[in-house]
C-alpha positions as CSV (number, residue, x, y, z in Angstrom):
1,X,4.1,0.6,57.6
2,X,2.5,-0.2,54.1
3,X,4.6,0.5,50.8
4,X,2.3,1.7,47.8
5,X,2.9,1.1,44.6
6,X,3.3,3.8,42.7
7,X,0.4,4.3,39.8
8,X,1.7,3.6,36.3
9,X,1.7,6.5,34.3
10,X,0.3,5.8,31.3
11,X,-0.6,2.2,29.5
12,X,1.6,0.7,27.6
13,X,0.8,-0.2,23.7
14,X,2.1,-3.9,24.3
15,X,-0.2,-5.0,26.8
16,X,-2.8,-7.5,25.3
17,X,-5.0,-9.6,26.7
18,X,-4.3,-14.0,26.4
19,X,-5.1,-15.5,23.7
20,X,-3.8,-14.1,21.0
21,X,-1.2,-15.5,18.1
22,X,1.0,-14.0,15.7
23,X,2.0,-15.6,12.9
24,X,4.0,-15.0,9.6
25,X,2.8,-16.8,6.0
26,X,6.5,-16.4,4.5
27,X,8.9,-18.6,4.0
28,X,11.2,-16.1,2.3
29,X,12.8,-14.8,5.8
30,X,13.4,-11.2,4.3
31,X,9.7,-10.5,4.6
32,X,9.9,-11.7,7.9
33,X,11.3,-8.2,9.1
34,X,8.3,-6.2,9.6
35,X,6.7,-9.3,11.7
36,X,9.5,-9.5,14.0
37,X,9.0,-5.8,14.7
38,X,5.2,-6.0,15.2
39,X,5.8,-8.8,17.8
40,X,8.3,-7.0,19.6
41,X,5.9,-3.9,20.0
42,X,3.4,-6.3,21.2
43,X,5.4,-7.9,23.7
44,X,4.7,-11.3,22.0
45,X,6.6,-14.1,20.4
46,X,5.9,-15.1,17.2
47,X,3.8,-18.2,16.4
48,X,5.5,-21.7,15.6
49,X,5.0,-22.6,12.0
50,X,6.7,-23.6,9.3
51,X,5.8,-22.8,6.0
52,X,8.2,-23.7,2.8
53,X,7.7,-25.2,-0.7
54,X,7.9,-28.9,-2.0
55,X,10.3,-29.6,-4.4
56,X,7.3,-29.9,-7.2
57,X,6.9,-26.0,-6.0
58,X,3.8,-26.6,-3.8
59,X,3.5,-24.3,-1.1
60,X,3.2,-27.0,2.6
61,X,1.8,-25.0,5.8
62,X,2.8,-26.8,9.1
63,X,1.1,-25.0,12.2
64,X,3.2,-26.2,15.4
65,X,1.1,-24.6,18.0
66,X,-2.5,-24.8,19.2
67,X,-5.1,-22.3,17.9
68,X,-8.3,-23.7,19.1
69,X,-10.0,-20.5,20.3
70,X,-7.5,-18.1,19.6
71,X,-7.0,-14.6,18.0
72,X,-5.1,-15.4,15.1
73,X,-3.1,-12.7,13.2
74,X,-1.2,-14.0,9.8
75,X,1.0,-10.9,8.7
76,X,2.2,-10.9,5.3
77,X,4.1,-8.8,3.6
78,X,4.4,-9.0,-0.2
79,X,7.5,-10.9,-2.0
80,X,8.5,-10.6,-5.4
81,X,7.0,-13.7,-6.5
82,X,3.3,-12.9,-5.5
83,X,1.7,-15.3,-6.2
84,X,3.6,-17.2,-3.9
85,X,3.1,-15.3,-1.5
86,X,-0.8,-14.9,-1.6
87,X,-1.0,-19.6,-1.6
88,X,0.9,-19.1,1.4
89,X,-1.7,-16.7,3.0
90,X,-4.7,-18.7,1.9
91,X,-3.1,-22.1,2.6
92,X,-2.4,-21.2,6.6
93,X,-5.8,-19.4,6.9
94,X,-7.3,-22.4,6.0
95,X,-5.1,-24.3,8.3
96,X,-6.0,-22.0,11.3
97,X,-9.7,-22.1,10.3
98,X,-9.9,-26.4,10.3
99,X,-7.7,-26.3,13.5
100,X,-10.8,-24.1,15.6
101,X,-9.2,-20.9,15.9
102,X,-12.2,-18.1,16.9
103,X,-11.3,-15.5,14.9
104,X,-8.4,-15.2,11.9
105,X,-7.2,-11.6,10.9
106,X,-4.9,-11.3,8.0
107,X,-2.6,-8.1,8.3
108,X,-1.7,-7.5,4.1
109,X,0.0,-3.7,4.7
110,X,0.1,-4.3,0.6
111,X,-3.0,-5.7,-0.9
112,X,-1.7,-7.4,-4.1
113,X,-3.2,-7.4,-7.7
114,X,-4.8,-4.1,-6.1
115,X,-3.9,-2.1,-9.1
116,X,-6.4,-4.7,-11.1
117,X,-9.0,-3.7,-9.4
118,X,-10.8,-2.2,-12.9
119,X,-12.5,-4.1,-15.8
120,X,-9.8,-2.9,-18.9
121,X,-11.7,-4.3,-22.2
122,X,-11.8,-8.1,-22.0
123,X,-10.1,-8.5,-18.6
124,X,-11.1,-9.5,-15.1
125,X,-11.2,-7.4,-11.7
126,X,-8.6,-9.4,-10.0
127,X,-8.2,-7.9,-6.8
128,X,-12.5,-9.1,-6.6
129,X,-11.1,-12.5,-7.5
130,X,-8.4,-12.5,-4.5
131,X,-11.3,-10.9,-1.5
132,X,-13.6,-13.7,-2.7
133,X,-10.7,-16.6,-2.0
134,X,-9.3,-15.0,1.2
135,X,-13.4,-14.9,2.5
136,X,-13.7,-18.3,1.2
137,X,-10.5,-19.7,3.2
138,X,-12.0,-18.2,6.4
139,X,-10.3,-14.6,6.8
140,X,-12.5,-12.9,9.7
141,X,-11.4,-9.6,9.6
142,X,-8.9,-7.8,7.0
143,X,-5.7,-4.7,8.3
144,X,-3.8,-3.5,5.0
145,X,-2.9,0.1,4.7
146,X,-3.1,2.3,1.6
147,X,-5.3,0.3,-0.6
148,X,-4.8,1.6,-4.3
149,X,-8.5,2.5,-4.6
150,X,-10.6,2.4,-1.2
151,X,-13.6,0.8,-3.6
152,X,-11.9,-2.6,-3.1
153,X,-12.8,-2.7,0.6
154,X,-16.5,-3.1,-1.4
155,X,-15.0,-6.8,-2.6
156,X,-15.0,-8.1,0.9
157,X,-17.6,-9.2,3.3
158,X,-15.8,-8.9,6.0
159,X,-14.6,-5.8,8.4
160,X,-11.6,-3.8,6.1
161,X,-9.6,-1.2,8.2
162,X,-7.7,0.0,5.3
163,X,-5.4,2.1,7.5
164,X,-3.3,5.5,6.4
165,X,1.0,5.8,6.5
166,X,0.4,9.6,5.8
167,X,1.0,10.7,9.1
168,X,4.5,8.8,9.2
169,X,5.2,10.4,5.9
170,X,4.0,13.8,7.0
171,X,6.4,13.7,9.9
172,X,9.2,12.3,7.7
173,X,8.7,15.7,5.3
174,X,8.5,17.9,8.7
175,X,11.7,16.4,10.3
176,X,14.0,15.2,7.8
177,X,13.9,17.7,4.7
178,X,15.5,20.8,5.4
179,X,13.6,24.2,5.0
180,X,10.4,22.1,3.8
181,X,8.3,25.3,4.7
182,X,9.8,25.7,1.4
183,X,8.9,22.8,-0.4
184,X,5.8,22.1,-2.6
185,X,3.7,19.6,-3.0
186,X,3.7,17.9,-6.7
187,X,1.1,15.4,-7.9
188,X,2.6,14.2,-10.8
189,X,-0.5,13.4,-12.7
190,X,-4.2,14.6,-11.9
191,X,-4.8,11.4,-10.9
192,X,-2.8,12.0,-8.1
193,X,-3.9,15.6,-7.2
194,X,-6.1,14.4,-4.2
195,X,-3.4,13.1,-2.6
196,X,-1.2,16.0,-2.9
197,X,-4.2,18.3,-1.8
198,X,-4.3,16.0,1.5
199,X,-0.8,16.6,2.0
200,X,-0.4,20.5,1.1
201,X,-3.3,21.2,3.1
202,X,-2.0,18.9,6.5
203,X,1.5,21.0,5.9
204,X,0.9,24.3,4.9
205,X,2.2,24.2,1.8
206,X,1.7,24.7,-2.2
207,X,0.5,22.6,-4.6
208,X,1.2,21.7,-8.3
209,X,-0.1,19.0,-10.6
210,X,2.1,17.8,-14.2
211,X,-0.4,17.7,-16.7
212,X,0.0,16.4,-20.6
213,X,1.6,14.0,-23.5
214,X,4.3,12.5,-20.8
215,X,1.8,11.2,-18.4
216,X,0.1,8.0,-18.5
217,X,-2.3,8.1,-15.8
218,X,-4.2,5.3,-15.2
219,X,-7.8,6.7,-15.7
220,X,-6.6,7.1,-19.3
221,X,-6.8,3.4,-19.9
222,X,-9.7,2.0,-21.7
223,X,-12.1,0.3,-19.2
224,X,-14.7,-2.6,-20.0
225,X,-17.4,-0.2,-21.1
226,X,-14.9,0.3,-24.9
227,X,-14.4,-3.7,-24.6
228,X,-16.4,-4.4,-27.9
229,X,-14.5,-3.5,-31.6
230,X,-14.6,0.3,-32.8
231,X,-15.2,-1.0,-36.3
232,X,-18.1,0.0,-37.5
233,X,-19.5,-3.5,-39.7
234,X,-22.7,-2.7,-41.7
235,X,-24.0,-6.3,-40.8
236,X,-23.5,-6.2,-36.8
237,X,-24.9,-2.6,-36.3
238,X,-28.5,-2.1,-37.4
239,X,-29.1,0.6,-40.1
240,X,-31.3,2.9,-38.1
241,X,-28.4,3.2,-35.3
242,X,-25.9,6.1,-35.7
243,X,-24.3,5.8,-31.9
244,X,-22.2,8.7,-31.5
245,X,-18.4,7.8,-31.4
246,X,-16.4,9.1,-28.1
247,X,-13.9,11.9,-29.2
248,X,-10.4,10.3,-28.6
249,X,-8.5,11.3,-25.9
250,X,-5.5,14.0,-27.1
251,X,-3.2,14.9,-24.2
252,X,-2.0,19.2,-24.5
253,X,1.8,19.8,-24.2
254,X,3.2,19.0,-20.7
255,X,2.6,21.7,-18.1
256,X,3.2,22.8,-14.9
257,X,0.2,24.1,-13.0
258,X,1.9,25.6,-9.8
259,X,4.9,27.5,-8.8
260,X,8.3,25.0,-8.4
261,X,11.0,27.4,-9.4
262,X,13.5,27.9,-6.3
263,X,11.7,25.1,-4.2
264,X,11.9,21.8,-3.1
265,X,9.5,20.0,-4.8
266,X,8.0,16.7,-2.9
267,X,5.6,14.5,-5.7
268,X,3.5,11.9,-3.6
269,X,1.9,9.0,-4.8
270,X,1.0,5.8,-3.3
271,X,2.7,3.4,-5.2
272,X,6.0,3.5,-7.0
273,X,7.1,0.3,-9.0
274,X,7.5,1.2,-12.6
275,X,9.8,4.4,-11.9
276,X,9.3,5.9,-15.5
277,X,6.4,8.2,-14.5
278,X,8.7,9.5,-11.6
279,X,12.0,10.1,-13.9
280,X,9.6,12.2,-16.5
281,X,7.7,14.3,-13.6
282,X,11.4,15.0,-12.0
283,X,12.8,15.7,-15.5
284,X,10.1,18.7,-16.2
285,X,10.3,19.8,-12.5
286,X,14.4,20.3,-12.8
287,X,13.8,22.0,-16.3
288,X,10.9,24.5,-14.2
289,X,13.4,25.5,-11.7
290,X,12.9,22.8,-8.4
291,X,16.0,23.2,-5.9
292,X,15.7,19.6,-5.2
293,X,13.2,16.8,-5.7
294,X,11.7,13.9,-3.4
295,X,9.7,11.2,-4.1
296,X,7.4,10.2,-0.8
297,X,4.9,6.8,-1.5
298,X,3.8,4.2,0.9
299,X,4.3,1.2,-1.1
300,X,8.1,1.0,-2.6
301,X,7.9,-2.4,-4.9
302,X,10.7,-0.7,-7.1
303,X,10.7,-3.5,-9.6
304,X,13.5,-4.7,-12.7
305,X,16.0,-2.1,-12.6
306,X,14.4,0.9,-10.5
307,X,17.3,1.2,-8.3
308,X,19.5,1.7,-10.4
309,X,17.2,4.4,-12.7
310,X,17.0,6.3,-9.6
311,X,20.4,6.6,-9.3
312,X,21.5,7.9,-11.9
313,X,18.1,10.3,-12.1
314,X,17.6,14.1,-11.3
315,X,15.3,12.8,-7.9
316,X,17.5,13.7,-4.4
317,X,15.7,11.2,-2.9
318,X,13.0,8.5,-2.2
319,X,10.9,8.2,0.5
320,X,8.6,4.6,1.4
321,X,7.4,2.9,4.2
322,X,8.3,-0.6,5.4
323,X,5.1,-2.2,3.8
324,X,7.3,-4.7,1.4
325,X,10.8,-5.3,2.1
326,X,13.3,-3.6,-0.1
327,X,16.6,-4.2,1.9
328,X,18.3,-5.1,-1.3
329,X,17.2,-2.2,-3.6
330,X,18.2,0.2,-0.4
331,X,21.7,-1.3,-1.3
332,X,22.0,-0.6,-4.5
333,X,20.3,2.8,-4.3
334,X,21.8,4.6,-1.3
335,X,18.5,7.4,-2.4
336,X,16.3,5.0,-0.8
337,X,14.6,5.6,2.5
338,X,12.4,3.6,4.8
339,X,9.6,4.9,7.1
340,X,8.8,1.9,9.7
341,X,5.0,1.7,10.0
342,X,5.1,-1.3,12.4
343,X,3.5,0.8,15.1
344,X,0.5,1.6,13.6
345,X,-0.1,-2.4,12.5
346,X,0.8,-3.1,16.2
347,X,-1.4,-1.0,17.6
348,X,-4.7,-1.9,15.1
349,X,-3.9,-5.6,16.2
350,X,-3.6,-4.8,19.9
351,X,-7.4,-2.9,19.5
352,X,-8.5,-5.8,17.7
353,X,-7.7,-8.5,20.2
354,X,-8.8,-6.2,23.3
355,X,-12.3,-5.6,21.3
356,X,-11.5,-1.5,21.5
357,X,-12.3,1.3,19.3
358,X,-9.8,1.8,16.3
359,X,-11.8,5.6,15.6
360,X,-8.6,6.6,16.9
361,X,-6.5,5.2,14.6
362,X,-8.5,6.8,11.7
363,X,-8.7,10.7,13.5
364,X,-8.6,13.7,11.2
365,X,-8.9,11.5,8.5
366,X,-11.7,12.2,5.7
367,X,-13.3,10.8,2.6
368,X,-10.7,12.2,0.5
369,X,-7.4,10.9,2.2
C-alpha cells in the first residue's frame, strides 16, 4: 500500500530560494520593527551585524556573517536623525560590496531628502546627491515605496521599484471607516488632486480640492529658473533688453471645489510631517459642513509637536503606514493609526531573490498613481 502526499494547495509567500540575507542598517532598535516583520514573512532570520556609533559619533559597521555570493537585502527605515541613518546605509553597503556579496538591494520604504528633489533658487537637488552616493557605495537594485515625486527614480542607474501602499490604504477606508460610501475624497491643495482622483476613482466616490491664500503647495515655491536678483540694475542688463517680468503669483480667497457638507471627508496625501497644512484643510472642511474628517498618507514623520497639534485639532483621525516608526507619537496621540505594509516589501524581496516577475506587484496601477 503507498501513502500520497497530498498536493499543497497553494505556495506559500515565504518560500525563497538559499542564498539570500537580510539585514538591518539601524542601530536605533525602534526602526528595527518593520525588519523583524519582513523576516518573519519570509521565513528567515535576520542577518548578524552590528552596527552602532563611536563615542567621537562615527557610525562602525560590523558584518558577522559571510556574504560572499549572496543576495543581500539592507532594510532601513528612516530615524529622526537622518542623516544618521543614511552613513549607516552607505557604510554596510560598502561593507557587503568589499566582502563579495553578488548582488546588494537596499529596501528604503522612505527615501530621504526626497522632498529636495527640485532646484529652489541657489540650492542643490539633494535627493540627486544621495542616488549618486548609494550607486557609488555599490547598491544593485533599489525597493522604496511612495517616492515624493516618481522623477527621482531618473537619479539612479540602477533598477527602482518604487512600489504603491494605496491598496493597503484603500482597504483601510473600505473596512474601517464607517458608511465611507459616504465619504469624499479631499486633496487639500491642487497639488494633491491626482492623488485624490486615484483614490475617488478606485472607491467610487467624490472628489474635492481646497484651493487659495491658506495653502502653501509646493509648486508655489520659486525654483532655480527665478535664482538670479529681480532687481532691475541699468549696468548688468543691456539697454536694448526689456525681458518681460513674470506676473506674481496672488492666491483667490480659500475655496471649496466639491460637495463636503454632511460627509465624511478623507484628505490624502503622501506625506505628513509639518501638520499645519492638515489643521487649515480640516479647519475649512468643519466650517463647510464635513461629519467627520480623516487624514490617510503613506509616510507619517509627524515631526516637533504634531502629536500633540492633532490632538487637540478638528481631524477624527490619522491614517499611515509602517514606513518610519512612530510608536511614540501613537502614544501621545491615541488619533494615530498604522497600516503594516511589511507584506508588500516581503513579497518584492522574495520576487527579487527567486529572479520572478514583480508586474504583479504593480497591477492596475498607471502613470498617474
Amino acid at each position: 500500500m503507498f501513502c500520497v502526499a497530498p498536493p499543497e494547495s497553494e505556495a506559500k509567500m515565504n518560500i525563497t530560494k538559499g542564498g539570500l540575507v537580510l539585514f538591518s542598517a539601524n542601530s536605533n532598535s525602534s526602526c528595527m520593527e518593520l525588519s523583524k516583520k519582513i523576516a518573519e514573512r519570509l521565513g528567515v532570520e535576520m542577518g548578524k551585524v552590528r552596527v552602532y556609533q563611536e563615542p567621537d559619533r562615527e557610525t562602525r559597521v560590523q558584518i558577522q556573517e559571510s556574504v560572499r555570493g549572496k543576495d543581500v537585502f539592507i532594510i532601513q527605515t528612516v530615524s529622526k536623525d537622518v542623516n544618521t541613518t543614511i552613513m549607516e546605509l552607505l557604510i554596510m553597503v560598502y561593507a557587503c560590496k568589499t566582502s563579495c556579496a553578488t548582488s546588494i538591494i537596499g529596501v528604503i520604504p522612505y527615501f530621504p531628502y526626497s522632498k529636495q528633489c527640485k532646484m529652489r533658487k541657489r540650492g542643490s537637488i539633494v535627493s540627486k546627491l544621495l542616488a549618486s552616493m548609494m550607486c557609488k557605495a555599490g547598491l544593485t537594485h533599489l525597493i522604496t515605496m511612495d517616492l515624493h515625486q516618481k522623477e527621482i527614480q531618473g537619479f539612479f542607474n540602477i533598477p527602482v521599484d518604487n512600489l504603491r501602499a494605496s491598496p493597503f490604504l484603500l482597504q483601510y477606508i473600505q473596512e474601517e471607516i464607517p458608511d465611507y460610501r459616504n465619504a469624499v475624497i479631499v486633496a487639500k491643495s491642487p497639488a494633491s488632486a491626482k492623488r485624490a482622483q486615484s483614490f475617488a476613482e478606485r472607491l467610487r466616490l467624490g472628489i474635492a480640492v481646497i484651493h487659495g491664500e491658506a495653502q502653501d503647495a509646493e509648486s508655489d515655491l520659486v525654483d532655480g529658473r527665478h535664482s538670479p536678483p529681480a532687481v532691475r540694475s541699468a549696468a548688468a542688463i543691456h539697454p536694448s533688453l526689456d525681458i518681460p517680468m513674470l506676473i506674481p503669483k496672488e492666491k483667490p480667497p480659500i475655496t471649496v471645489v466639491g460637495d463636503v457638507g454632511g460627509r465624511t471627508a478623507v484628505i490624502v496625501d503622501d506625506i505628513i510631517d509639518d501638520v499645519d497644512s492638515f489643521l487649515a484643510a480640516a479647519e475649512t472642511l468643519k466650517e463647510r459642513g464635513a461629519y467627520k474628517i480623516f487624514v490617510m498618507a503613506t509616510h507619517g514623520l509627524l515631526s516637533s509637536d504634531a502629536p500633540r497639534l492633532i490632538e487637540e485639532s478638528a481631524i477624527d483621525e490619522v491614517v499611515v503606514t509602517n514606513t518610519i516608526p512612530h510608536e511614540i507619537q501613537k502614544l501621545q496621540c491615541p488619533k494615530i493609526k498604522t497600516v503594516d505594509i511589511s507584506m508588500i516589501l516581503s513579497e518584492a524581496i522574495r520576487r527579487i531573490h527567486n529572479g520572478e516577475s514583480m508586474s504583479y506587484l504593480f497591477r492596475n496601477i498607471g502613470l498617474d498613481d
